[in-house]
N, C-alpha and C positions, 0 to 999 in steps of 0.2 A: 411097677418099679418106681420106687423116686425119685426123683431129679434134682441132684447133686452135684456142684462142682466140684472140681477134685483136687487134689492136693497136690501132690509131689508128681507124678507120674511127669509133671514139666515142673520141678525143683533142683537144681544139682551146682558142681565149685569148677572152676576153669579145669577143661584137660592143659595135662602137662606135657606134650610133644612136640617134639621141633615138625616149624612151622615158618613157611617162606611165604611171606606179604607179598600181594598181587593188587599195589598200589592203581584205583583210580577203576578199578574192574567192577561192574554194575553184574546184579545179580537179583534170581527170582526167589525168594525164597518159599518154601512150599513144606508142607509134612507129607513126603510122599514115599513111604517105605513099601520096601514088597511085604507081602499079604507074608507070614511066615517068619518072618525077623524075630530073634530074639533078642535081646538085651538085657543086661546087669547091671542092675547097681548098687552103689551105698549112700545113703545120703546120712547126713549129721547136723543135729540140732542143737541147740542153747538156747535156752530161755531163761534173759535176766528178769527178776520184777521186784520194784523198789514199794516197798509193801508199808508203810507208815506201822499198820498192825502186826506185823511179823520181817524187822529189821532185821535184813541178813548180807552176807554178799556173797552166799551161794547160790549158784543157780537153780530154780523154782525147779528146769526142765533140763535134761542133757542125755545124749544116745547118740547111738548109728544104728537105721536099718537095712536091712538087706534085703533087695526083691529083683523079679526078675519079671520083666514087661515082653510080652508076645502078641505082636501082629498078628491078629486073629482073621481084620480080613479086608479089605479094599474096594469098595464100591463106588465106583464116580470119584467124588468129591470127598466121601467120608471114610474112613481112616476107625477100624474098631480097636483097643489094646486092652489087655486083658493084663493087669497087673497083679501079681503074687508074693505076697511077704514072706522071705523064708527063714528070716530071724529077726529080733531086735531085742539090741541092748540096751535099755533107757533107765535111767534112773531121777530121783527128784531129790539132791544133797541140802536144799533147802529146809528140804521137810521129809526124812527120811521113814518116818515112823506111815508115811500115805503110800511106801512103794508097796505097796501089797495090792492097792487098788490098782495099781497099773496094768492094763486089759492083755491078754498074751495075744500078741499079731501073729504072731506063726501059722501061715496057710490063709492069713485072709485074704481074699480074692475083693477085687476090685475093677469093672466093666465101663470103659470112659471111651465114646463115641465123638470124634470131633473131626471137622469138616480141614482141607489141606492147608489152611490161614492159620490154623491152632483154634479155633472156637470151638467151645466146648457144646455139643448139639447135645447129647444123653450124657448121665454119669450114675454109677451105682457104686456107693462104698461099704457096701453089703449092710449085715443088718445086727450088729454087734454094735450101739451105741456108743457103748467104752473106748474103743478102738476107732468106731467115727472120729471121737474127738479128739483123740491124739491124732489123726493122719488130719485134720482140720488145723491144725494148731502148728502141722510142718509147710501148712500153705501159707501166701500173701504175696506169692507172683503169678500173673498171667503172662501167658503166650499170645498173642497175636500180631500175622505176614503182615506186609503193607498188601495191597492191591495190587502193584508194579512192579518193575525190577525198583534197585536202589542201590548205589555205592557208596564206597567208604566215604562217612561226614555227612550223610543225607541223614535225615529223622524221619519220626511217622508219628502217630497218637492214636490211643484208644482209651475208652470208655468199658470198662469192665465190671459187671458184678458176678457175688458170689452167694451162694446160700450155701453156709457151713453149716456141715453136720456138730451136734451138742446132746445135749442127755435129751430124753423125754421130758417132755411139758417145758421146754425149751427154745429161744428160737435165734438164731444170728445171720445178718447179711452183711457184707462188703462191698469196698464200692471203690473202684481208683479210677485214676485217671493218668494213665502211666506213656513217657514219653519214649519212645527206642529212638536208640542213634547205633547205627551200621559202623563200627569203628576199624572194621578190619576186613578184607576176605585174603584168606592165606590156601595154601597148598599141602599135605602130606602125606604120605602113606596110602595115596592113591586115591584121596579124596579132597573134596575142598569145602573150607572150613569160613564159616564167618562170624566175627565175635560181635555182639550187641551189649549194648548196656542201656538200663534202663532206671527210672526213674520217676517219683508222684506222688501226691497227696492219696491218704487213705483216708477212709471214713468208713465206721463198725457201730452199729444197731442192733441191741439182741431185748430179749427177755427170758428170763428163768425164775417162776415161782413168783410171778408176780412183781418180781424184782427189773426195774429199765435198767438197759446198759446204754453209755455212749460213747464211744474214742472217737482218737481221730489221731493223726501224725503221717508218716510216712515210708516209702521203701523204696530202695536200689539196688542195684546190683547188675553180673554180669552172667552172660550167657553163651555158649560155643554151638552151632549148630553145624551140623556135618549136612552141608548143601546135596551131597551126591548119595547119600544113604536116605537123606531125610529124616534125622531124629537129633533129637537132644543129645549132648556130647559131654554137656557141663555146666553148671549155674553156680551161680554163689550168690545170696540174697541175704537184705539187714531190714526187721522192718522196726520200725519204734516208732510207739504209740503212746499217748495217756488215756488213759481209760477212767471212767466214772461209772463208780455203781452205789447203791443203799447209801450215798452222800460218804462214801467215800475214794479218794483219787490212788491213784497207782500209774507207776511206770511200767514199761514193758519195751524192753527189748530184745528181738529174738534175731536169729542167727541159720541161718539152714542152706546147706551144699549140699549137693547131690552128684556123683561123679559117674560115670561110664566104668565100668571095670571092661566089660568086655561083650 
């Protein structure tokens, strides 16, 4: 199996529920779901890219997918999910005449193994190329707990890389350095919630065909974790880069929320 970081399965937009702040209240945060949980979601994309060679102000990239992540199973420390795409609508309005290459995600399966801090230990994003690269392309945030508890206004930092999936004879890594701050822990519906926001310098290395890549810029955004379930509840991320390839530069900036349906 390969060892892949993985994309979305931690990407999503703030949930919308009333929510009572529980000012000053320290907390452990952990990924510790029962073995069996399912989950739903959608998450939504945009992808701007300021193209010197193909001036546009459509977007390059735009969609919502639909998957459903099951707790597969619980051992110690490590946490298996098994995510399944069971529709997506994407389209490229920039360049309309390429949607045809767009790979059909429906049913691809996706096996991402990561220990109760959110590091990612195994990841498989099956073996459809095509589709690698589009669920590559919805990443550029990581997850990872502090060590300790932490309350609202404390920070923490990590060091994260990634090895994106890309076509064949292909190769991309990433690299942040991304700071969390604990900005909330709230109460509802029978669980309690804690919103994070985060922030960091990126840095992106690939090759395709002989061709270097280099970027570099950055990403933020925010995130809602449901403390007493242990999972992801809501994210909303912006990452913006410049990128250099064959001597020439481009902008990029992308956009991707992932929400909780149920």
């Amino acid at each position: 199996m390969r060892v892949r970081a993985t994309r979305a399965a931690i990407v999503a937009a703030v949930l919308s529920i009333p929510a009572f702040p529980a000012l000053g209240q320290s907390v452990l945060l952990r990924l510790n779901p029962e073995a069996g949980l399912v989950s739903r979601y959608v998450t939504g994309m945009e992808t701007l890219m300021d193209n010197p060679m193909m001036p546009t102000d459509q977007p390059a990239m735009v969609g919502q997918v639909w998957s459903t992540q099951t707790v597969t199973s619980v051992e110690g420390d490590v946490v298996e999910l098994e995510m399944v795409t069971d529709s997506a609508d994407l389209s490229m309005p920039a360049t309309p005449m390429m949607e045809s290459q767009l790979p059909d995600m429906t049913g691809m399966v996706q096996i991402v193994k990561m220990d109760s801090r959110g590091r990612i230990i195994e990841a498989d994003l099956g073996e459809d190329p095509d589709a690698q690269q589009v669920s590559g392309q919805m990443a550029g945030m990581g997850l990872q707990f502090p060590e300790g508890e932490v309350g609202p206004g404390e920070s923490w930092s990590a060091d994260i890389d990634y090895d994106l999936p890309g076509m064949p004879g292909s190769s991309m890594a990433m690299s942040m350095q991304l700071t969390y701050t604990l900005t909330e822990v709230s109460s509802a519906a029978g669980s309690q919630f804690a919103t994070i926001t985060f922030e960091g310098p990126v840095v992106m290395s690939g090759d395709s065909g002989g061709m270097g890549m280099q970027a570099s810029g950055t990403t933020s955004g925010t995130m809602v974790f449901d403390v007493t379930k242990g999972r992801l509840t809501g994210t909303e991320m912006t990452l913006v880069i410049d990128i250099e390839m064959a001597g020439m530069a481009m902008a990029v900036t992308q956009s991707v929320h992932m929400t909780l349906i149920n």
